[in-house]
N, C-alpha and C positions, 0 to 999 in steps of 0.2 A: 670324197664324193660330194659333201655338202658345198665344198670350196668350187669345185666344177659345176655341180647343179646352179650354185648362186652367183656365178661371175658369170656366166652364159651369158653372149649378148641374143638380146630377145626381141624379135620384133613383133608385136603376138597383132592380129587383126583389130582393127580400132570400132567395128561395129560389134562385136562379137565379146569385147572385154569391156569398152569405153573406158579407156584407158586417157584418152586424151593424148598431144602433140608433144612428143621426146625428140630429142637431138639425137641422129644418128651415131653418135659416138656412144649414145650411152643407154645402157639396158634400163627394161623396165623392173625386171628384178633387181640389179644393182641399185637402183637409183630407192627402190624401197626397201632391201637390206639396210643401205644406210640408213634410213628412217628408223629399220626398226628396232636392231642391237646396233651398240657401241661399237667404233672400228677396231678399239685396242683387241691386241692380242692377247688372249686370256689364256691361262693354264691351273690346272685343277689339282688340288689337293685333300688331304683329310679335312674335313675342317668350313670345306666351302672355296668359291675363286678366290685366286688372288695377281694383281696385278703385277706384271715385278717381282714376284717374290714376297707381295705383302699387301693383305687386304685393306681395302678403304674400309672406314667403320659407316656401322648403318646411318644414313641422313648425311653423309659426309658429303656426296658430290663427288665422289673418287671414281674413277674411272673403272667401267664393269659393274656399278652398282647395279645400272640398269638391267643390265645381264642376267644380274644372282638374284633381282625381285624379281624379272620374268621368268625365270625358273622355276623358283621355289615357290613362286606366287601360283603357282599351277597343283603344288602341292598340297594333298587335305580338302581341297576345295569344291564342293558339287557345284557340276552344270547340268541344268533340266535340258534335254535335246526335243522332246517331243510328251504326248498325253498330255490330262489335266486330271491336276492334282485333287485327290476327293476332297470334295466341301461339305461337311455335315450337313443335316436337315434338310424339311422336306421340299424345301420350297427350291423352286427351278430359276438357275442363276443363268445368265447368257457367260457366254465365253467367247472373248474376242480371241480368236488366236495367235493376232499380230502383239499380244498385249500379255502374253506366257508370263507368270511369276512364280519364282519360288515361293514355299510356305516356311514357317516358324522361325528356325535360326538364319536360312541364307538369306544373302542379300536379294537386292530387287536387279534382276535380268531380263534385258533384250533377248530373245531369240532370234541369231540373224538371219535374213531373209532367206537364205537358202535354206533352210529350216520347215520353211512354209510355203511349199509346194503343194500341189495335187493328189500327191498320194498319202493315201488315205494310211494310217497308221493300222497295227494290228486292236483289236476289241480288248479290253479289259479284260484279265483273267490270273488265274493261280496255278500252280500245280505243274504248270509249263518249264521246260529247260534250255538253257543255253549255253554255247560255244563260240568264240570269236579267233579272230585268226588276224594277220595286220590288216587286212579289207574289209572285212564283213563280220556283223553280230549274225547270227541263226538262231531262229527260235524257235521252235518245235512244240504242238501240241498245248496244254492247256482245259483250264474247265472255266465255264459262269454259269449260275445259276438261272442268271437273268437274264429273260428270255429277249428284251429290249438292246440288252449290251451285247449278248453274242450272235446279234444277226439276223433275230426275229425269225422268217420262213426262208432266208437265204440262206441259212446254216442247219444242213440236211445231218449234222452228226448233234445237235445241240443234244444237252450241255457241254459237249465236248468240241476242239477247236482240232480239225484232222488236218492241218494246215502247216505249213514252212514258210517261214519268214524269215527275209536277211535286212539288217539295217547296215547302209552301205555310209561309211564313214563320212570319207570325201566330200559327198557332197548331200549329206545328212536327209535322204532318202531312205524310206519303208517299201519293198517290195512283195508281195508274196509269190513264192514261186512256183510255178506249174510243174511237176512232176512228172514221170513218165514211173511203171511199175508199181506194187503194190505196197501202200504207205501203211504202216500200221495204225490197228484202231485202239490200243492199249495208249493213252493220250494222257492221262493223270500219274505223276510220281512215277513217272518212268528215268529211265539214265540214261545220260547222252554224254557222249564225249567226240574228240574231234582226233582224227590220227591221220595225217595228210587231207587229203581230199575227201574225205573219205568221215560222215555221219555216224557213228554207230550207236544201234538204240537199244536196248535191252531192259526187259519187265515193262510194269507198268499195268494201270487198270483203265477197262472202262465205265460203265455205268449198267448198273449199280455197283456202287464201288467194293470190289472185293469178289463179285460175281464172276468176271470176265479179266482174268487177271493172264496175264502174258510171261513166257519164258526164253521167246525165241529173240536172237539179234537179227536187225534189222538195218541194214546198209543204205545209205546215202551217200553215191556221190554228186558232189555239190557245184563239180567241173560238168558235169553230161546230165546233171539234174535227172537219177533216175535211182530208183529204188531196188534192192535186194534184196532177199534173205539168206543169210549166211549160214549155208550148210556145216553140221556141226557134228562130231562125234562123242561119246560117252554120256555119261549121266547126267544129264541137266539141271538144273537148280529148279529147284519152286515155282509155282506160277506165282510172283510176287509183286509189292508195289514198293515204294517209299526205300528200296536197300540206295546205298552206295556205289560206288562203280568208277576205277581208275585203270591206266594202261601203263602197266611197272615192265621192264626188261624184254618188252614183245607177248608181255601178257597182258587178256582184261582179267583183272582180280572184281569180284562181286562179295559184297558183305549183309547182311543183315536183309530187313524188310518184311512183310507182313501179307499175308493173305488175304486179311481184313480180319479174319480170329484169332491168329497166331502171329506171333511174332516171332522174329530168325536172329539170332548169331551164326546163322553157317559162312562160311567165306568158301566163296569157289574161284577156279583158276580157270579162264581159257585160254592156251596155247593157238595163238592169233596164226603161228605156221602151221601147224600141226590141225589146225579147227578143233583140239577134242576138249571136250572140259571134264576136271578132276574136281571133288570135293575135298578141299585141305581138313585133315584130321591134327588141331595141334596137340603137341604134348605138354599138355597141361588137365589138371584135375578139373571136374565140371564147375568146381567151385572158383575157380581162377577166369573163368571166361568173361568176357565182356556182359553185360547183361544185354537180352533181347531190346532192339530197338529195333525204329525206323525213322525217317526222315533226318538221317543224321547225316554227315558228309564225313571224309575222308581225303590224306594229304599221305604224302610219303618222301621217302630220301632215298628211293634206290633200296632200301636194305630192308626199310622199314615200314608199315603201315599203319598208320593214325586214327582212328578213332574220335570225332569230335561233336559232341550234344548228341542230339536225335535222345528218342524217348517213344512211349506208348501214348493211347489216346488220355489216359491220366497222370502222365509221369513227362517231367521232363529232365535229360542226367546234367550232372555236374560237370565244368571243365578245370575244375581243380588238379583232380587225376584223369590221365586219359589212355586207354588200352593202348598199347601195338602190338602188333603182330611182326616178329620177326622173322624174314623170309628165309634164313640160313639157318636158323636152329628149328623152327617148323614149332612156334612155340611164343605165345600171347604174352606180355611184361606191364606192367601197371608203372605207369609213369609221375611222379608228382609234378607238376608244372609249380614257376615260381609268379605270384601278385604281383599285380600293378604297386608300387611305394605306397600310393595314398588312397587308390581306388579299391582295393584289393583284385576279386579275381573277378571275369567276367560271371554276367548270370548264366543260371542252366538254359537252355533252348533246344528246339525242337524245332523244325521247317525253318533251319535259316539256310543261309549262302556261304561259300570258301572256296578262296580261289589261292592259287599259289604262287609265289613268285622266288625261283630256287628255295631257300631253306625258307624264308619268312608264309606264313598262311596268315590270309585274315579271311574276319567268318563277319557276317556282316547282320543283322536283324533278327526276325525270329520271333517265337512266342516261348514265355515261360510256364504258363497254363494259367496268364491271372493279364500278363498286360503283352501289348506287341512294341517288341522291342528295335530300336532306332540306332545302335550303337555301333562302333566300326571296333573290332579289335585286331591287335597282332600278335602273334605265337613264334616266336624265331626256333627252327628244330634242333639247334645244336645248343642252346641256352633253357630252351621251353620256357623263356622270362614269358607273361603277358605282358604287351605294352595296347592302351587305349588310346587312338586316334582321336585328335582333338574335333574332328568333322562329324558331323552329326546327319541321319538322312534325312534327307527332308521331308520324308515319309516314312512313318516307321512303319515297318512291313512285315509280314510271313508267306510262305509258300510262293515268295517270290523266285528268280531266276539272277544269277550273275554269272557274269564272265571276264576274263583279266587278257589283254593282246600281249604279242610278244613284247612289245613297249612299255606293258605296268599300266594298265589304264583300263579301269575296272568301269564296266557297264553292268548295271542294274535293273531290271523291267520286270511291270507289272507285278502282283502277289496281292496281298488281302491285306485291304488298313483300317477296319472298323469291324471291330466281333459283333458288338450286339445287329447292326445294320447290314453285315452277309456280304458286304461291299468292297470290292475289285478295283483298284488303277490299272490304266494302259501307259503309267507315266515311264519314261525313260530317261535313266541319270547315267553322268559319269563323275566320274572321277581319278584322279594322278594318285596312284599307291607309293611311286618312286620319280625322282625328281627326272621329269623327262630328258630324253636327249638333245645337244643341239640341232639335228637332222627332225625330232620331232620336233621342238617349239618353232625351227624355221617350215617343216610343212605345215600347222597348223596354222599360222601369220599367212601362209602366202595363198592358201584355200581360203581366207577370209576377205585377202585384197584380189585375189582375181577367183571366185567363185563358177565362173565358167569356161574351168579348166578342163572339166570331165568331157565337154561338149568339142572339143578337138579331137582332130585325126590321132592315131600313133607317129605317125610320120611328122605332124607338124612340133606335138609333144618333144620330140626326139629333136628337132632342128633349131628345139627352144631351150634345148637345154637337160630335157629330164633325164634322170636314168631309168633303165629298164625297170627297175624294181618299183621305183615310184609312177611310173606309167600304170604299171596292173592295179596299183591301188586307187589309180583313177577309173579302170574298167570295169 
């Protein structure tokens, strides 16, 4: 597919790309493939490329090096896509936005111009969730206190953000999107997940928080942009905030979360065919259960389900040991995880981020109830080694939002970077979890050298070379 997509001869319009005067013999993407990888033929091993059967050493000039640093070099590595990063104190700083830089540890970045269009980014906020898919991040919902950041008298739900936003990859555009149907107003620490096309929202609070708490799911599809609520049978959970919320074997499993007085270990089931929800009763003594949190996340392997931080408004747990609940014996196990060699084990947290990618989870920031934490870690499920990611955020965060694409490529937005000061980013990162594909690192090269790609027919798309699948990620 990549070999058809990139040998395509192309003759793309010269007003519309400025691409400048090529010879008919020869494509505009060939002719910048060759620029961008090496032509040898590479083939992959444990270990890393190798040419031949045998790697160049690094600095060597060996054929494919280029290859394995534009690879790996994608790896660990944050790029700010949008927002601006909080600046302490009180005094009012301008911000060029053609002029984006990283803060603390990453280097100093251009944002490319496609970057820096018209539309207006989503407001600074916490408490908000998100889902990505290979096209689109969605963001859902959200709180600021301040009355400046979230809209002033344009934002009829303030403190709350009753709003859906998708940030469209390609061509590094914020959109919010017009809805049809009724949107929920449960807006803070609610659970969202993505299952086809299809948004599903469950709990959540509004203001005042813990007053107006929600139990009902809440459908979004995100193809017809319209809203539902998903009729449900049996006994329903709590009106809750802050629980967990994942989709295991055709079910939504629901765990934990708080009222705003209480806090839950319950774990419920909904049978997504069936719509009924059951309360799991495990077999185990009351002394074995997980203790009452919230804000905590959760990961699974098909069999099993994870347990990871969250905590109370004074407490935040440990991930030394971590609960599962085993779906076949109907019945909680306390897990020891093994340290990092030098670092030991990660700290306890409370309001961070985890996204999964098959067995490997990493959980990403967070507060520990004393400082707000910047740190990336990894948990592999069949080892439960911790391993810490050498990348650091560039904003140490909580109550922020992340999401992972099918391709390993975790996006981060918005949460809260200063406790004494009450203070919210609108900033938006990425980063490579796993070392991208060739089909990724060549779409992301060719969105850079011709950025007004999105702005073609499908028909012309199609005559230039693309395939269907990479067309839709341009619409």
């Amino acid at each position: 597919m990549v070999t058809t997509f990139l040998s395509a001869s192309l003759h793309l319009p010269r007003k519309r790309l400025s691409i400048g005067c090529l010879s008919p013999r020869r494509s505009v993407i060939g002719l910048w493939w060759d620029r961008a990888l090496p032509p040898s033929p590479v083939s992959w091993v444990s270990g890393g490329a190798q040419e031949g059967g045998s790697a160049g050493a690094a600095g060597s000039g060996a054929p494919g090096t280029g290859l394995r640093q534009s690879l790996t070099g994608h790896l660990n590595r944050f790029v700010q896509l949008s927002g601006r990063p909080h600046l302490p104190g009180k005094k009012k700083i301008r911000w060029d936005p053609v002029r984006r830089r990283f803060i603390q540890s990453c280097p100093i970045i251009r944002i490319p111009n496609r970057f820096l269009r018209g539309h207006r980014p989503p407001p600074a906020r916490s408490g908000h969730r998100c889902v990505a898919d290979n096209t689109n991040l969605y963001v859902f919902g959200g709180y600021n206190p301040d009355y400046d950041e979230s809209g002033g008298p344009d934002n009829e739900d303030y403190p709350l953000f009753r709003e859906l936003w998708r940030y469209h990859f390609a061509t590094g555009v914020w959109h919010q999107m017009g809805t049809d149907g009724y949107m929920p107003r449960e807006l803070a620490s609610m659970s969202l997940v993505l299952h086809g096309n299809n948004l599903l929202v469950f709990g959540g609070t509004g203001i005042p928080f813990g007053e107006s708490n929600g139990n009902d799911v809440h459908v979004c599809n995100v193809k017809y942009k319209r809203w539902a609520l998903l009729s449900c049978r049996g006994k329903k959970p709590s009106r809750i905030y802050g629980q967990a919320m994942a989709i295991i074997n055709g079910s939504l499993y629901v765990f934990g979360g708080t009222t705003g007085y209480i806090y839950s270990t319950d774990l419920h089931k909904l049978d997504l065919n069936t719509r009924e929800w059951t309360q799991l009763k495990p077999n185990n003594l009351s002394c074995d259960l997980p203790e009452e949190r919230y804000r905590h996340e959760i990961a699974h392997d098909g069999q099993r389900i994870y347990i990871l931080g969250g905590g109370t408004s004074w407490t935040a747990y440990s991930l030394n040991k971590i609960h599962a609940y085993n779906l076949e014996t109907n019945a909680w196990e306390e897990i020891a995880t093994k340290p990092h060699e030098k670092i030991g084990f990660p700290a306890a947290r409370r309001c961070h981020s985890c996204v999964q990618i098959k067995n490997d989870v990493f959980i990403c920031g967070g507060y520990n109830g004393e400082v707000i934490l910047g740190d990336i870690w990894k948990l592999n499920l069949q080892t439960f080694q911790w391993v810490k990611l050498p990348a650091t955020m560039p904003e140490p965060v909580y109550f922020h939002c992340a999401a992972v694409t099918p391709a390993g490529c975790m996006y981060i937005h918005g949460g809260v970077v200063n406790i004494h000061e009450n203070k919210r980013t609108g900033s938006l990162f990425k980063i490579w979890l796993v070392v991208p594909s060739l089909l990724e690192l060549a779409w992301e090269k060719l969105l850079a050298a011709f950025p007004n790609l999105a702005n073609l027919s499908r028909t012309q798309l199609l005559h230039l070379g693309l395939t269907q699948g990479l067309i839709e990620r341009l619409k």
